[in-house]
Backbone bond lengths (Angstrom), bond angles and torsions (degrees), N, CA, C in turn:
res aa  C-N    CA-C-N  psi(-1)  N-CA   C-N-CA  omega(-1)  CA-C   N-CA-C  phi
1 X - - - 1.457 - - 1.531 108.53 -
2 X 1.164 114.84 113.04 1.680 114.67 159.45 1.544 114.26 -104.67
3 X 1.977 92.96 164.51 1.115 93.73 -141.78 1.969 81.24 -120.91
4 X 1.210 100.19 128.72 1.754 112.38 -176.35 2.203 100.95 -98.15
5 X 0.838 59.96 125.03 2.409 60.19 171.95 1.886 86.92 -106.96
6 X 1.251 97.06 144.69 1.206 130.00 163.28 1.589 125.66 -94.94
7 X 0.733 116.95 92.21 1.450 106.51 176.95 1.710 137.70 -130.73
8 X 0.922 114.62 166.34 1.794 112.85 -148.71 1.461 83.10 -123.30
9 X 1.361 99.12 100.35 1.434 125.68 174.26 1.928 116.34 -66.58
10 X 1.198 122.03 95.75 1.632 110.32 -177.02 1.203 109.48 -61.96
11 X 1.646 127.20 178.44 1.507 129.30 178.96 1.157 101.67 -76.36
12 X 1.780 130.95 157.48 1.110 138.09 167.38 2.057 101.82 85.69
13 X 0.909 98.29 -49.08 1.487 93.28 166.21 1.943 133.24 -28.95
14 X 1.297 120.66 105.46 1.398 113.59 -167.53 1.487 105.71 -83.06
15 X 1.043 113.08 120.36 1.752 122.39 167.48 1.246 100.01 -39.24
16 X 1.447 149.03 50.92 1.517 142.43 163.36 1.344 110.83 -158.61
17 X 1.602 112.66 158.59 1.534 106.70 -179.49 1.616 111.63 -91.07
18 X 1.373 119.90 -8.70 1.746 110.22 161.84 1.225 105.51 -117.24
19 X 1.446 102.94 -179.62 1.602 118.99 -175.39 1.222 79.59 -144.84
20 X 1.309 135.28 95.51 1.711 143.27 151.67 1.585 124.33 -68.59
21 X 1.581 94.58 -43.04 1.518 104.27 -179.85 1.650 128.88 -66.44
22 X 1.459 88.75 -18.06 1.867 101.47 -169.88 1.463 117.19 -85.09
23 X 1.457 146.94 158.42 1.519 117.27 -169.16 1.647 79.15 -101.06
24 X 1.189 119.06 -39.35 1.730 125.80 170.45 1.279 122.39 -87.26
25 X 1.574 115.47 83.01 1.325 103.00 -178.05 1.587 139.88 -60.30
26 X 1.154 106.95 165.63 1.431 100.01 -171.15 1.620 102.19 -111.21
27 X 0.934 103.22 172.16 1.690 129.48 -176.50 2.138 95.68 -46.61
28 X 1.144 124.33 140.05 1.539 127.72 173.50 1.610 110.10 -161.24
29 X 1.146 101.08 160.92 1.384 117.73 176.56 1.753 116.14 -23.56
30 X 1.135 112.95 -42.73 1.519 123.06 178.62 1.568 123.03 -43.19
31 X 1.614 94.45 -42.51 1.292 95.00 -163.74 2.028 106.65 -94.85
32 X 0.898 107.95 5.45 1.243 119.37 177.61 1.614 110.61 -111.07
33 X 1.497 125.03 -58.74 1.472 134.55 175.61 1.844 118.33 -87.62
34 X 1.153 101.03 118.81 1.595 120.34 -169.18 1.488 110.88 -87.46
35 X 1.692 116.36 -47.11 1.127 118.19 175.68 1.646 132.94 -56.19
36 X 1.197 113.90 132.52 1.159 114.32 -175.53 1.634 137.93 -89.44
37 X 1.319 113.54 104.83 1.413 93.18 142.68 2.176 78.04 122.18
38 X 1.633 99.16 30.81 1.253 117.79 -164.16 2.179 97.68 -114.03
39 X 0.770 114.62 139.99 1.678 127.25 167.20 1.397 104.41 -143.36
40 X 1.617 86.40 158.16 1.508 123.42 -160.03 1.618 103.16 -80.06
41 X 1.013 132.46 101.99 1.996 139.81 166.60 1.747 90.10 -66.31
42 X 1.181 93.57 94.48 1.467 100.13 162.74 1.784 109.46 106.73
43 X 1.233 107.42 -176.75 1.706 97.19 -177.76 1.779 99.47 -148.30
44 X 1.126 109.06 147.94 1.458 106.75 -176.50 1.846 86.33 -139.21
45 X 2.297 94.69 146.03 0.961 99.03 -166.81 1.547 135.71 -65.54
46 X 1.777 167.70 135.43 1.193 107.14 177.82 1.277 145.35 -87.97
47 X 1.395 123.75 28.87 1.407 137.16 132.32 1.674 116.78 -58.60
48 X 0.757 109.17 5.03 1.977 116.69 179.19 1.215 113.14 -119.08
49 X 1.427 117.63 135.53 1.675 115.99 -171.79 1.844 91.33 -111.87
50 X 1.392 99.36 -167.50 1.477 104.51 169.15 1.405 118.52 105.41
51 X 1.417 122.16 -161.86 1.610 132.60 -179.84 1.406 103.70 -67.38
52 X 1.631 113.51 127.08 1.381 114.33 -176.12 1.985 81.76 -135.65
53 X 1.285 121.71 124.66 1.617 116.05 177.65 1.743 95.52 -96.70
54 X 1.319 112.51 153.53 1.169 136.50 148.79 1.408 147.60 -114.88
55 X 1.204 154.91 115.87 1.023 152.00 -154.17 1.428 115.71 -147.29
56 X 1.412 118.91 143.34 1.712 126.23 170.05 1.664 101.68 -96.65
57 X 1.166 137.45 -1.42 1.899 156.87 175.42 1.750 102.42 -75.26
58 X 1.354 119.85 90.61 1.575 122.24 -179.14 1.265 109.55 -48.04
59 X 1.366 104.67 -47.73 1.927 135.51 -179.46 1.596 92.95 -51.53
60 X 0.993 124.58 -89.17 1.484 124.36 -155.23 1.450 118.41 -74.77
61 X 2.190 112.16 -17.50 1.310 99.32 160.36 1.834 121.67 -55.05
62 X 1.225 91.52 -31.90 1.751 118.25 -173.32 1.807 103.05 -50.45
63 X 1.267 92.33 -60.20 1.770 82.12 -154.34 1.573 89.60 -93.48
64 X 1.452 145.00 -2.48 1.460 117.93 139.43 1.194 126.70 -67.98
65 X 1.794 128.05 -18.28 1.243 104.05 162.41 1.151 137.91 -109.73
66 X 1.667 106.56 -6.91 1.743 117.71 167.97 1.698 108.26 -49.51
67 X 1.432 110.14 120.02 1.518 103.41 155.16 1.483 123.15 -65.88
68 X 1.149 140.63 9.45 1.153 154.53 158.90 1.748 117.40 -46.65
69 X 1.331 81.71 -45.50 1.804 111.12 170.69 1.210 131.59 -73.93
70 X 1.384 112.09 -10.30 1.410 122.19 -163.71 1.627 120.98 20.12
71 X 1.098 102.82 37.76 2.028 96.88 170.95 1.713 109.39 -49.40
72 X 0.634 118.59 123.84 1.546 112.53 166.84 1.176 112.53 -81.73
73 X 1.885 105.27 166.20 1.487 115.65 -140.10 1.792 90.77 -140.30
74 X 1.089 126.55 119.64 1.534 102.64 -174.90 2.105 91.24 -125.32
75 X 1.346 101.31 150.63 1.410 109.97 -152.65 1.648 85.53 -128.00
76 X 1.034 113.93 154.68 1.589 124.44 177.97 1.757 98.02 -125.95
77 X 1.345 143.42 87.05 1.699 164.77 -93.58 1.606 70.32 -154.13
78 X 1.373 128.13 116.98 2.007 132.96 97.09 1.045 95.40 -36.41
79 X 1.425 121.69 159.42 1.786 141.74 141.43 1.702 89.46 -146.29
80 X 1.546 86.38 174.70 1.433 103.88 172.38 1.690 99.41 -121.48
81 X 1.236 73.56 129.38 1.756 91.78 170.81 2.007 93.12 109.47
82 X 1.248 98.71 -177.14 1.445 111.08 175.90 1.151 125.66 -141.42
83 X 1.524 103.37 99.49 1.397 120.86 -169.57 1.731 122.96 -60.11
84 X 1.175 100.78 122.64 1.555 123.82 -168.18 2.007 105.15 -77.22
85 X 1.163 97.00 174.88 2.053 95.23 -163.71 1.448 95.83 -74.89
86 X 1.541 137.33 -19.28 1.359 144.94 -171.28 1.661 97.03 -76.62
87 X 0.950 108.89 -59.01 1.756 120.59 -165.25 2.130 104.20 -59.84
88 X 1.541 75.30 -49.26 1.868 81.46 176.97 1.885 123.00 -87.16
89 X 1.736 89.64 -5.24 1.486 102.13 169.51 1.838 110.45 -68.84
90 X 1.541 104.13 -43.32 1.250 132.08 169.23 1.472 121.52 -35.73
91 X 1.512 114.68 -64.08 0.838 121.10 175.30 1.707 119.09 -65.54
92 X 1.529 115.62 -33.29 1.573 115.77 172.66 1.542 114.13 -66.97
93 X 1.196 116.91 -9.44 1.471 128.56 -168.69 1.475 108.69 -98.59
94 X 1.297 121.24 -22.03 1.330 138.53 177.93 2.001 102.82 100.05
95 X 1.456 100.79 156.57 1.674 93.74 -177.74 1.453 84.05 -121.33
96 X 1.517 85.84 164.60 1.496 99.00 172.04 1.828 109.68 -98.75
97 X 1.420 97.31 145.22 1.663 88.77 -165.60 2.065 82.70 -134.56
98 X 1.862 100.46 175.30 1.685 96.91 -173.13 2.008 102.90 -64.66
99 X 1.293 108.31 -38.92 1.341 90.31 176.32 1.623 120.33 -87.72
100 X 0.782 129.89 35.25 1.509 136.75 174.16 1.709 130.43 123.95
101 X 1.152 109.88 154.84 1.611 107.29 161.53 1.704 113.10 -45.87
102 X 1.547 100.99 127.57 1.299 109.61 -177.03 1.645 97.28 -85.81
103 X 1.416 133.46 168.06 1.427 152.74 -171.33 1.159 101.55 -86.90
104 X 1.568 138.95 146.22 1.348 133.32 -133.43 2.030 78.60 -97.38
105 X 0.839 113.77 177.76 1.554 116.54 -166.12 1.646 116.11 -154.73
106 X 1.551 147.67 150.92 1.415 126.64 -145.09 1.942 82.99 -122.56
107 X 0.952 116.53 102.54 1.647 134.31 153.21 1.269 156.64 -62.76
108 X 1.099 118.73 82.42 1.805 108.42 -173.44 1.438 124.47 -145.64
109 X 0.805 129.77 157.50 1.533 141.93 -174.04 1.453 92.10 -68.49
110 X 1.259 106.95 152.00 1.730 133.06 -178.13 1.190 96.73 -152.16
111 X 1.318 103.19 153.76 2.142 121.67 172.73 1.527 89.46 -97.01
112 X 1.754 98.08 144.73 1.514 103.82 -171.82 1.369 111.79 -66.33
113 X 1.844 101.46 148.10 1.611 110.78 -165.22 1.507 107.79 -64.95
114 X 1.179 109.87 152.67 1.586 99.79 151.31 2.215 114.57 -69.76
115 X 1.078 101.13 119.54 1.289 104.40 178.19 1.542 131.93 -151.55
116 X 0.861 120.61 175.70 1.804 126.92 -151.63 2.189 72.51 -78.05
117 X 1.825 78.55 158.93 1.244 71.72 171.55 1.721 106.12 -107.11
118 X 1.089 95.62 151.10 1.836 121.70 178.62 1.729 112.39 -53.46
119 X 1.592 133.36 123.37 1.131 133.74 -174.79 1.535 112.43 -132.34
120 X 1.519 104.02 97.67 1.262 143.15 19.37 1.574 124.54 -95.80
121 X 1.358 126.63 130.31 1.321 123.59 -175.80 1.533 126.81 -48.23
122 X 1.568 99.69 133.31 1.478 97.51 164.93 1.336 126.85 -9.05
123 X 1.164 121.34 160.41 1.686 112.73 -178.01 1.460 89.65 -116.02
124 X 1.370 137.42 132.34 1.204 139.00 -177.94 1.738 109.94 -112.45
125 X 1.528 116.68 144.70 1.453 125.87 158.25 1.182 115.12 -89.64
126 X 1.032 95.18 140.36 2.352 88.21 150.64 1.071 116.00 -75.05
127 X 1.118 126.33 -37.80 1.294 137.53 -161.98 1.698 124.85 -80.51
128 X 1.528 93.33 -26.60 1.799 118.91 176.53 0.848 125.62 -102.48
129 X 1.915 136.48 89.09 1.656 120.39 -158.86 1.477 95.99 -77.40
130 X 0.960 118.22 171.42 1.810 136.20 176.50 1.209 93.11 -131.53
131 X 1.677 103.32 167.15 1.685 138.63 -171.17 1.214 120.29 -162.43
132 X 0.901 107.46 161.06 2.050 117.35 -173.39 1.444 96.75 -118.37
133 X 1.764 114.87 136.69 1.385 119.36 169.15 1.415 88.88 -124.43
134 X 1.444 111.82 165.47 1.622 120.60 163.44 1.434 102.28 -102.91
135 X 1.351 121.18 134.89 1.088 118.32 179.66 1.898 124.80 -147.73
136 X 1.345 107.15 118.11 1.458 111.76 -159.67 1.192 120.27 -118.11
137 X 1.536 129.13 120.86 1.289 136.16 -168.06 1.165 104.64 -119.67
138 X 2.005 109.03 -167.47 1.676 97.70 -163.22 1.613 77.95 -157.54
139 X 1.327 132.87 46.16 1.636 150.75 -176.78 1.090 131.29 -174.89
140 X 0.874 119.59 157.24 1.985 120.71 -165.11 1.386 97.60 -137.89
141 X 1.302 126.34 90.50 1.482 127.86 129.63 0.919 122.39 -66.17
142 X 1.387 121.68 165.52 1.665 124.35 174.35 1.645 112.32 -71.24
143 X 0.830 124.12 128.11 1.333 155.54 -159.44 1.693 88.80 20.87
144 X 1.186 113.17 93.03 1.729 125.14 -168.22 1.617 90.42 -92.38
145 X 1.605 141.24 -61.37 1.222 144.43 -170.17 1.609 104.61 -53.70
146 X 1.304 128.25 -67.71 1.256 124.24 175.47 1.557 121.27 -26.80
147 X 1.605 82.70 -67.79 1.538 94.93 -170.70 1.574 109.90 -58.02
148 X 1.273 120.14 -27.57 1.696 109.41 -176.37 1.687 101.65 -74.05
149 X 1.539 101.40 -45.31 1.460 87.49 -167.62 1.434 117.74 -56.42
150 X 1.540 117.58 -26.63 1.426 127.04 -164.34 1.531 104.55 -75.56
151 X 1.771 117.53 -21.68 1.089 133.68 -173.06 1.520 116.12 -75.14
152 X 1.380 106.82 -25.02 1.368 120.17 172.35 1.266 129.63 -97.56
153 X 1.638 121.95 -3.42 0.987 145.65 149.46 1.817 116.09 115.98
154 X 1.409 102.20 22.38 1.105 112.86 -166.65 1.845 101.57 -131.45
155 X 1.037 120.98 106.51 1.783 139.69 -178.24 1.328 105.79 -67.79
156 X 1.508 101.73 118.86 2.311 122.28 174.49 2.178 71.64 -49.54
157 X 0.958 101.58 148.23 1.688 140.84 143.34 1.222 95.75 -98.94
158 X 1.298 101.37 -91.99 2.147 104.77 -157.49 1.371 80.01 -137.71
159 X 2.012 92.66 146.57 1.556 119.49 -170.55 1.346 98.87 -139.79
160 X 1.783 107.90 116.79 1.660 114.25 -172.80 1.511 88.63 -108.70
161 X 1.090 123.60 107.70 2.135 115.12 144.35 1.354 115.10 -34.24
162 X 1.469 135.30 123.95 1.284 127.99 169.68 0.849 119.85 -115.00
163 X 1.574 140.88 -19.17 1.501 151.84 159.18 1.447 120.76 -153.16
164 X 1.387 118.23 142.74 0.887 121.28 157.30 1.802 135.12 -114.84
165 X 1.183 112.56 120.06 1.501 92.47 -157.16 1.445 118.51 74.13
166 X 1.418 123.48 -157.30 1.292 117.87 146.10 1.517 153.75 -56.26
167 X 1.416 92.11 11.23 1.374 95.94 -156.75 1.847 102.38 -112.29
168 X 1.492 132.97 161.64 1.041 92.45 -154.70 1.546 84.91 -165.68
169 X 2.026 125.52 155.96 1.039 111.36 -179.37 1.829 127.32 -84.60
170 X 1.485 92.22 7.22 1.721 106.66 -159.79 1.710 105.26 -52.58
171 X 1.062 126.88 -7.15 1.516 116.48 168.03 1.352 111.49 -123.19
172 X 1.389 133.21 -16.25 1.530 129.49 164.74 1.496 133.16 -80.56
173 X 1.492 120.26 111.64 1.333 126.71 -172.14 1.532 94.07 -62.80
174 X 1.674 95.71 -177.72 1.302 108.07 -159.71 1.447 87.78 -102.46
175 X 1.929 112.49 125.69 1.345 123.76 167.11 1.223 113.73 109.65
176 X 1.458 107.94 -11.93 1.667 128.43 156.67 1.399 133.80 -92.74
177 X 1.464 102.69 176.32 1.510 88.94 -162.62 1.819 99.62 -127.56
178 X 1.296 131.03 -172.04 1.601 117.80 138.67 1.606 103.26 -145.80
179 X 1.117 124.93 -160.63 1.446 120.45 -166.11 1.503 90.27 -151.67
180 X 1.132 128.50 149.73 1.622 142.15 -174.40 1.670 106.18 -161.43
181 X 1.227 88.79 145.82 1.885 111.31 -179.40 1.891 103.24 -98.43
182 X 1.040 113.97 92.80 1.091 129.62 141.29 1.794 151.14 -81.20
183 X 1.588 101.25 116.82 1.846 100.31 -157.32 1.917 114.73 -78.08
């Protein structure tokens, strides 16, 4: 039985337990995750909040983060502006991005979540309404969500991870973790 931690990654948070490179470090895995001897299957940005999994299981870090596997990844997307059935047709069709056609992906408008609030908050216009899409892929480029949405003409605001695979944030607050036995 291995054991996967779940955890609800805050913004600014680095998917790693040091920050070597910084002369001022920033906020990382350490100061939130206690257990030992556990790494991150996969990497989330730290401008990105949300489901970040962990595991000490080589095997199961592997096939949650090999795209080989296609686990799907479903993202709960702010944008600015309000994406029309063409723009989000776009995105189910796959976009074209500089390193390649992205994998066609499942798209739709959502009413905004109830959710923790974001630190530091969105930056808001008057002038620019924003919207929430749900949006679920089955690949990890480097910042792959941004870039599609930006591709369609509509800019990530704030980008929460909400599941991956089966696994999912519906019982973990934001900045917490839980731990589960998986076979």
């Amino acid at each position: 039985m291995s054991k996967l931690i779940l955890f609800n990654k805050p913004y600014g948070v680095l998917s790693q337990f040091t920050d070597r490179k910084n002369p001022s470090p920033r906020a990382t895995l350490s100061d939130y995750i206690t257990v030992p001897n556990v790494y991150p299957a996969g990497r989330l940005d730290r401008d990105s909040e949300g489901l970040l999994l962990l595991t000490s299981d080589g095997r199961l870090q592997a096939r949650i983060a090999d795209p080989k596997f296609k686990m799907p990844k479903t993202y709960l997307v702010q944008v600015e502006g309000e994406p029309d059935d063409t723009a989000l047709s776009a995105l189910r069709r796959g976009v074209s991005l500089k390193d390649g056609l992205t994998r066609p992906a499942q798209a739709k408008p959502i009413a905004s979540p109830d959710l923790w609030p974001r630190d530091p908050p969105v930056r808001f216009r008057k002038t620019v309404p924003d919207s929430w899409i749900e949006l679920t892929i089955q690949e990890g480029k480097n910042r792959q969500v941004r870039r599609m949405t930006a591709a369609i003409g509509y800019p990530t605001l704030r980008l929460i991870r909400w599941s991956v695979g089966p696994w999912t944030l519906k019982e973990v607050p934001q900045g917490q973790w839980s731990e589960i036995d998986v076979g």
